[in-house]
N, C-alpha and C positions, 0 to 999 in steps of 0.2 A: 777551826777558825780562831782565829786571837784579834781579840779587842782591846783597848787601850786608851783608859779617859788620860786626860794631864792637868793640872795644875802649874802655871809658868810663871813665876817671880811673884811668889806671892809674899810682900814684904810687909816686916815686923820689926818695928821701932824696940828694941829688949837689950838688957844689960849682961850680956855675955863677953867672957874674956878672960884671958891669963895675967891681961895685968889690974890692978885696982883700979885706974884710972878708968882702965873699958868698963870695970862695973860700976862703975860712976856715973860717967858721961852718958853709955848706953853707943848703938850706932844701929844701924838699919842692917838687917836679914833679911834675904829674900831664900826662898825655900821653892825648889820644883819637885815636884811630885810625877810618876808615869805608873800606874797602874793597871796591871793585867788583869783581865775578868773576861767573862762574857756577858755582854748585855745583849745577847742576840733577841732574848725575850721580850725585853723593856723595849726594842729598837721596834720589834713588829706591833708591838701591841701599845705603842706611844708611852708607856705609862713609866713614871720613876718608881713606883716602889720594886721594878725589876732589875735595878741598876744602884748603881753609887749614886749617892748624892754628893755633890761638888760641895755645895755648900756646905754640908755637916762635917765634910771632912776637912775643908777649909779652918773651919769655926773651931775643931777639935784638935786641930797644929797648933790654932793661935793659944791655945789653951796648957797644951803643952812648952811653945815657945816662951812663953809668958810665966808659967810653974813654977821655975826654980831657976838659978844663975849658973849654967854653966861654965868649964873652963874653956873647952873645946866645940870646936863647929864640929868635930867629930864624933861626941859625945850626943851631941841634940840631932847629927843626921841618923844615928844608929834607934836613940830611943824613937826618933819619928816613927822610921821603918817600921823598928818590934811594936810601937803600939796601934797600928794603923792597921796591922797585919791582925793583931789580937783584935780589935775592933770593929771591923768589917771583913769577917772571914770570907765572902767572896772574892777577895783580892785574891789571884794566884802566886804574883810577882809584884815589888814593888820597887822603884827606882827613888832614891831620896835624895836631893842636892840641895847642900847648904850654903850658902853662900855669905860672903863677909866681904862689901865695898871698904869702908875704914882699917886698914891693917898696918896698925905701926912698927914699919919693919927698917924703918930709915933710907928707904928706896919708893920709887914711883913703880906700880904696881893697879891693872882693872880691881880684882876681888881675887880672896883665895877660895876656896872650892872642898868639899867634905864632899865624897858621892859613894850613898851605901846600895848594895842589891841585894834582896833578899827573896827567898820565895816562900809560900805559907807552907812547905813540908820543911824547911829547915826549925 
């Protein structure tokens, strides 16, 4: 069986960026998260502590999104992955997308995109 919570757009006002100005100004990140697990347990037996909690892991991105200035969206989707996975070692697999609406590239553009996959035997 494979199970699989999500977290979807979960956005974070944070000063990441290559150039000064983005760690200046700051801009909105939004972060998706797909995590493998079983919660076959927690499903039968109603109860969360058989399962993720959304919420601590929500609360534990913003912590890390928030930590330090990185330069890259690729930088913050990797450490997400590795520390989520270090974290809640129930996760088997985990899916990290970063995302960046404000990217100044001199062109019209939705968001650029970071997407790491990782699984807890790497």
């Amino acid at each position: 069986m494979k199970n699989t919570i999500r977290i979807k757009n979960a956005t974070f006002y944070a000063y990441h960026g290559a150039l000064q100005e983005e760690q200046i100004i700051g801009g909105k990140f939004e972060v998706d998260i797909d995590m493998e697990t079983d919660f076959s347990k927690a499903a039968y037996s109603d109860d969360l502590s058989h399962t993720i909690n959304y919420d601590h892991v929500y609360k534990f991105i913003g912590k890390l999104v928030f930590s330090k200035k990185y330069y890259l969206i690729e930088t913050l989707s990797m450490i997400i992955a590795d520390e989520l996975l270090q974290k809640f070692p129930v996760i088997k697999k985990i899916i990290v997308k970063v995302r960046k609406r404000s990217v100044p590239i001199g062109g019209v553009i939705d968001f650029v995109e970071a997407e790491v996959e990782k699984s807890n035997a790497e």
